[in-house]
C-alpha positions in Angstrom: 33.9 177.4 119.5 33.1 178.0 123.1 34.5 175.0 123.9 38.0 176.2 122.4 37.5 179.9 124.0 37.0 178.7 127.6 39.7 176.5 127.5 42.4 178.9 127.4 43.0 180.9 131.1 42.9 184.3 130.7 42.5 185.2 133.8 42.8 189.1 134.3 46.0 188.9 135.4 47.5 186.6 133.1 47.9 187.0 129.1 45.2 186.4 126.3 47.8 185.9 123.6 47.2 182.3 123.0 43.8 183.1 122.9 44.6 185.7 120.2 46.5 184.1 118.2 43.8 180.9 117.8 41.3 183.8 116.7 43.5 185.1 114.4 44.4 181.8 112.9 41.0 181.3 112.8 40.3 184.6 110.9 43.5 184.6 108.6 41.7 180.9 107.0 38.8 182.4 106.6 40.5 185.3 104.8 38.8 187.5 107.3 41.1 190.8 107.5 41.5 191.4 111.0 44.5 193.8 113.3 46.1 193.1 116.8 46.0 196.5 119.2 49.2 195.1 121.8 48.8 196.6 125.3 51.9 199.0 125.8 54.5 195.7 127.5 53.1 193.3 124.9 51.9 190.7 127.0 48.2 191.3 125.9 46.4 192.4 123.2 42.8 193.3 121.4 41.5 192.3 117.8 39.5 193.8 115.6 37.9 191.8 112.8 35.9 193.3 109.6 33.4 191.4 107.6 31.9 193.0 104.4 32.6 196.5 102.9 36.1 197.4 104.1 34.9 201.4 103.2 32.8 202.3 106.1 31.9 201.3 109.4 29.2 199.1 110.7 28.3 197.4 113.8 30.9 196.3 116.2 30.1 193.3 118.3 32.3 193.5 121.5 33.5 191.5 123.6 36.2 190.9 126.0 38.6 187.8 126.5 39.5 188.0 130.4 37.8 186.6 133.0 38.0 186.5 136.6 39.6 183.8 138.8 38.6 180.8 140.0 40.8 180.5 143.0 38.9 179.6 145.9 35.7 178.4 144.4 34.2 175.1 145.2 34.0 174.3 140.9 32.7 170.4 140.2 35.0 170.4 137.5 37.3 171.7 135.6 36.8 175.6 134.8 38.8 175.4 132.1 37.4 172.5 130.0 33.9 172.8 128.9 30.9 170.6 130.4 27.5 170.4 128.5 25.3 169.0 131.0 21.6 169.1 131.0 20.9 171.6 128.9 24.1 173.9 130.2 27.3 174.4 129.0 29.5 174.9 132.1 32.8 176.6 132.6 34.5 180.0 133.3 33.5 182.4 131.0 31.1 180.9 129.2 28.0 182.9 130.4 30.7 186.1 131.2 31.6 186.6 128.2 33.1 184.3 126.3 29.7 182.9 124.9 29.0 186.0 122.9 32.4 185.9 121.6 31.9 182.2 120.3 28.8 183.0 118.9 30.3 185.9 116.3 33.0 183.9 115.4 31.5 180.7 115.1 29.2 183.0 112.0 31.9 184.0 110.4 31.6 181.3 107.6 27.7 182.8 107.1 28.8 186.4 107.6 31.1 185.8 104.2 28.5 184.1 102.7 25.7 187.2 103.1 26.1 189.8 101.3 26.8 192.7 103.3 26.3 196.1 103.0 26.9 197.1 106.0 30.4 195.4 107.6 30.1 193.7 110.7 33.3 194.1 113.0 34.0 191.8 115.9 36.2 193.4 118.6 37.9 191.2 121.4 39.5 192.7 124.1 41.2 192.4 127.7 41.2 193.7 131.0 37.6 194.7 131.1 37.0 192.5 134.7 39.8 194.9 136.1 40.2 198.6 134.4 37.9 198.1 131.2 40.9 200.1 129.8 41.2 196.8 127.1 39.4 198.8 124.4 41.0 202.4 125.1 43.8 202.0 122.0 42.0 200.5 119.3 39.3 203.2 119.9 41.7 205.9 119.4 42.3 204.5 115.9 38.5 204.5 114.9 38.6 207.0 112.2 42.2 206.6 111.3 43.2 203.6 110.4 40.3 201.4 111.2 36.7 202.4 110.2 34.8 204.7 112.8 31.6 202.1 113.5 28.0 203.5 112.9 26.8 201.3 116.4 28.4 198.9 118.6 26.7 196.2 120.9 28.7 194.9 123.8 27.5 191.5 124.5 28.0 191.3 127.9 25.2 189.1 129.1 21.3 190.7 129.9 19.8 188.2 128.9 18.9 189.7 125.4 17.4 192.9 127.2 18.8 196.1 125.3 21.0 197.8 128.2 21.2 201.8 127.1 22.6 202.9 130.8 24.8 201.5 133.6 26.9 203.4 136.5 30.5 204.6 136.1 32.5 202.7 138.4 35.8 204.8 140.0 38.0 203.2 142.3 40.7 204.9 144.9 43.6 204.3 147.1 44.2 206.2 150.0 47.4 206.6 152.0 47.5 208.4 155.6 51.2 209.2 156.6 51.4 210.1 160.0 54.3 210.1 162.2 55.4 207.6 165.3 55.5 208.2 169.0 54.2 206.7 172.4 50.6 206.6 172.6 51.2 208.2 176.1 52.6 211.6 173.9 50.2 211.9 171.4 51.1 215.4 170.7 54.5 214.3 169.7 53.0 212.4 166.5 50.3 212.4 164.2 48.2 209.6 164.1 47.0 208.2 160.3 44.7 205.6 161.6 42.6 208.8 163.6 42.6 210.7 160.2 41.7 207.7 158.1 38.6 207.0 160.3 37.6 211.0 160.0 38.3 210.6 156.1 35.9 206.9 156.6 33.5 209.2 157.9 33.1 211.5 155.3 32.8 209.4 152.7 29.8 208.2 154.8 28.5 211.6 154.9 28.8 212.0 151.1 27.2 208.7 150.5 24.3 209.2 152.5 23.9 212.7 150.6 23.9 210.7 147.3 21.9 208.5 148.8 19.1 211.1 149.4 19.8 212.7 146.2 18.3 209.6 144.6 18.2 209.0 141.4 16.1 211.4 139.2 15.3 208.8 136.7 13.6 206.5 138.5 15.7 203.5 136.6 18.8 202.3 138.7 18.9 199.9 141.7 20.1 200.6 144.0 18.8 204.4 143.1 21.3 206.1 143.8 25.3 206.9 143.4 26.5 204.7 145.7 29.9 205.2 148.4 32.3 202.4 149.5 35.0 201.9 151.2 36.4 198.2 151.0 39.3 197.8 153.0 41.0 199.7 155.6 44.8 199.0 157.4 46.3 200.8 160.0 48.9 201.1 163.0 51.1 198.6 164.4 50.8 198.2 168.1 48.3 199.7 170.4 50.4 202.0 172.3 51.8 203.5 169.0 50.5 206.0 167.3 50.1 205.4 163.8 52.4 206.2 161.1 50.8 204.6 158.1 46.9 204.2 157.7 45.3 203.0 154.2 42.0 202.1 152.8 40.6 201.7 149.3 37.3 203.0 148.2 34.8 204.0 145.5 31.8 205.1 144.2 29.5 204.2 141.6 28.0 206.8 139.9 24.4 207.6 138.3 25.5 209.0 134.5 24.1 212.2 135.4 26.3 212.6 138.7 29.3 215.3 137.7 32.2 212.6 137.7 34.4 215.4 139.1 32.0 215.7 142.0 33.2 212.9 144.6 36.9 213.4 144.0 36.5 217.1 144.2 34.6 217.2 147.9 37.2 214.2 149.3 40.2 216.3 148.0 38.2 219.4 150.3 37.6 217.0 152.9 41.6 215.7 153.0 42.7 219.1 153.3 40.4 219.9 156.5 41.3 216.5 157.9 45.0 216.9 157.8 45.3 220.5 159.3 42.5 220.1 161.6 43.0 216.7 162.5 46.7 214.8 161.4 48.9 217.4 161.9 47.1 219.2 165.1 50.2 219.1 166.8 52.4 219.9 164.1 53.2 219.8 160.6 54.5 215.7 160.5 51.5 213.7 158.2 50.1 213.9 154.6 47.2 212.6 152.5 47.7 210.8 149.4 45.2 209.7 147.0 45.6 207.8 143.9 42.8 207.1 141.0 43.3 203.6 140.4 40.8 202.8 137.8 37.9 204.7 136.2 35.0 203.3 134.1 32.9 205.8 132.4 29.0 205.4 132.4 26.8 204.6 130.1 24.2 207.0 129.7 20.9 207.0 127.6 20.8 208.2 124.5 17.1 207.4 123.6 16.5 206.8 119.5 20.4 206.2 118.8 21.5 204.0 116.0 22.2 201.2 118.2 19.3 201.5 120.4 17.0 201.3 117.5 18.8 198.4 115.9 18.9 196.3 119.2 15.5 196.8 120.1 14.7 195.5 116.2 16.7 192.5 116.6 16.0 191.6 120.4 12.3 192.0 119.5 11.8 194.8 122.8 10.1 197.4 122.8 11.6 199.3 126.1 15.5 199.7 127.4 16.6 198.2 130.8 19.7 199.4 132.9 22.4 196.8 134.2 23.7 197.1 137.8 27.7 196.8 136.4 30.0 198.5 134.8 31.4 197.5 131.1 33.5 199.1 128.5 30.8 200.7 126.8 31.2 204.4 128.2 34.5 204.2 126.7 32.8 203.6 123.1 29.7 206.3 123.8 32.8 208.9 124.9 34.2 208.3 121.1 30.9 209.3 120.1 29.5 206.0 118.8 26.3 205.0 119.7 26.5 202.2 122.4 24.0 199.8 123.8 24.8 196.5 125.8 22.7 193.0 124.8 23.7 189.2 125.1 22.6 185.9 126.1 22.6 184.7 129.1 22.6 185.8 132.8 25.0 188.1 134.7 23.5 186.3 138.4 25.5 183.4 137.2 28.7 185.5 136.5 31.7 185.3 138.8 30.7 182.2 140.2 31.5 178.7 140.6 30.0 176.2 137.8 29.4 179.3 135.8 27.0 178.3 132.9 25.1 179.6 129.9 22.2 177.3 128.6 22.0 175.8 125.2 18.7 177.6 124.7 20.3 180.8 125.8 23.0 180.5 123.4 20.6 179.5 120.4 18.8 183.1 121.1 22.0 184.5 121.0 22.6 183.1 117.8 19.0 184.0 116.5 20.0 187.7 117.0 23.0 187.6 114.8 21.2 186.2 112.4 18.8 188.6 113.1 21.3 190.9 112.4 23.1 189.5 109.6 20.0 190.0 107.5 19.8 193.3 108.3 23.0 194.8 107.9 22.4 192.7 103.7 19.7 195.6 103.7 22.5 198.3 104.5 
């Protein structure tokens, strides 16, 4: 099955139909009952699978289909086709995420076969290495026409450490319009790449704040919400001033940080900067900011449905936080009880000759049979 799932390319920016439709082939001879959930052009699209009582929810295994590219990386074969090799099964995805995925479906003949009285749903999904937006509209039907689960477990891999927390990750893109002239007449322009670099600033000054804010809990690293800014473009010629001046940046917040904090004190801080600063000479430059994506934190929610039930099945006794961002907020913001466990390693996500170990997968497949077992007991 992981075989079949890496060989499709779903890069992020490409479509996960075909791999769709093999899942759903798959699931339609197995008489699973299963729905699509197209993104809003069509080109992509989620699935949601139940196995057992069709009455009530259960335990959602999520995962998502996309993965990031491979352009650029020094791979010793072929990303796309599956290697076993000394105890690893190589290729892109495989550890990140597509191994988890594999491992539910490749159960599905034993999840029929056990009687269930609690269903176990398998959700795939897309665009979680760009937006994590992939899960938003099938959420929105939990309740209606598709079961509200009691707990879902995102498989993203930790190495079969129960996950309860992670930072939200919110990304902006910031536009400084100024207005041309000779350098040698400053006053007869307004200069973006001057503003940009006051804005730069700023954001410094806020992230050393958070920085000496820490983090109250003691659990994150680095510990604390941290401040970005990635790129930065500006000007055209040294002896003009600047008309245009962009840069894109983020932060990634601690779940207790206000998310409306950050984007509150730059919106201050853009307003000082263009009267004081951009247009000092005159009214000729603006400050635009869009929210490009947005990915909720996970925050603890110690003794929760799927906290409990992880920690059963993983055989733990204590919760861990990840250092990435995942799709899980999105489920805890519906109100269902979230946690993130899977096999493998995230150190080998992203990378070239991405792998996840045969060993690593059999634990993977011990907790779902783990699982199985216990959603027979209801």
């Amino acid at each position: 099955m992981l075989d079949r799932l890496v060989g499709f390319d779903t890069e992020s920016q490409r479509s996960n139909l075909a791999l769709i439709d093999f899942v759903a082939d798959y699931l339609a001879a197995w008489g699973v009952p299963h729905v699509r959930v197209p993104n809003p052009d069509g080109t992509k699209a989620a699935l949601f699978a139940t196995i057992g009582p069709g009455d009530r929810g259960g335990v959602v295994l999520s995962g998502h289909t996309d993965v990031v590219p491979v352009a650029g990386q020094d791979w010793t074969s072929d990303p796309y086709r599956l290697r076993v090799e000394d105890g690893r099964a190589y290729g892109r995805g495989s550890v990140d995420m597509k191994g988890f995925g594999a491992l539910a479906l490749a159960l599905v003949p034993d999840l029929l076969a056990a009687d269930l009285k609690t269903p176990i749903h398998i959700m795939l999904s897309y665009d979680e290495e760009t937006t994590c937006l992939g899960v938003v509209d099938t959420i929105r039907r939990f309740g209606a026409d598709l079961p509200l689960p009691r707990a879902v477990i995102v498989g993203e891999p930790t190495g079969l450490e129960v996950a309860d927390a992670h930072k939200s990750v919110v990304t902006f893109d910031t536009v400084v319009h100024g207005f041309e002239a000779h350098s040698s007449k400053p006053e007869l322009g307004a200069n973006a790449v001057s503003a940009a670099a006051a804005l730069v600033a700023g954001l410094d000054a806020i992230g050393d704040e958070m920085m000496e804010r820490g983090d109250p809990s003691g659990r994150f690293d680095p510990p604390y919400t941290s401040v970005h800014v990635g790129t930065i473009r500006g000007g055209t010629a040294r002896n003009i001033v600047p008309k245009l001046c962009s840069f894109h940046w983020e932060f990634r917040g601690l779940p207790s940080l206000d998310p409306d904090e950050i984007p509150r004190r730059f919106a201050a801080l853009s307003e000082e900067v263009a009267r004081t600063r951009l247009n000092r000479f005159g009214e000729r430059g603006r400050i635009e900011t869009q929210l490009e994506v947005s990915v909720p934190g996970l925050a603890p929610a110690p003794g929760s449905d799927a906290e409990r039930l992880a920690l059963r099945l993983a055989g733990r006794n204590r919760t861990v936080t990840v250092p990435y961002g995942s799709e899980a907020g999105h489920f805890q913001a519906a109100g269902i009880p979230t946690i993130l466990c899977g096999p493998g390693s995230i150190d080998r996500a992203h990378q070239p000759d991405e792998y996840i170990t045969l060993d690593e997968l059999a634990a993977g497949e011990a907790f779902l049979r783990r699982l199985i077992e216990d959603c027979t007991r209801g």
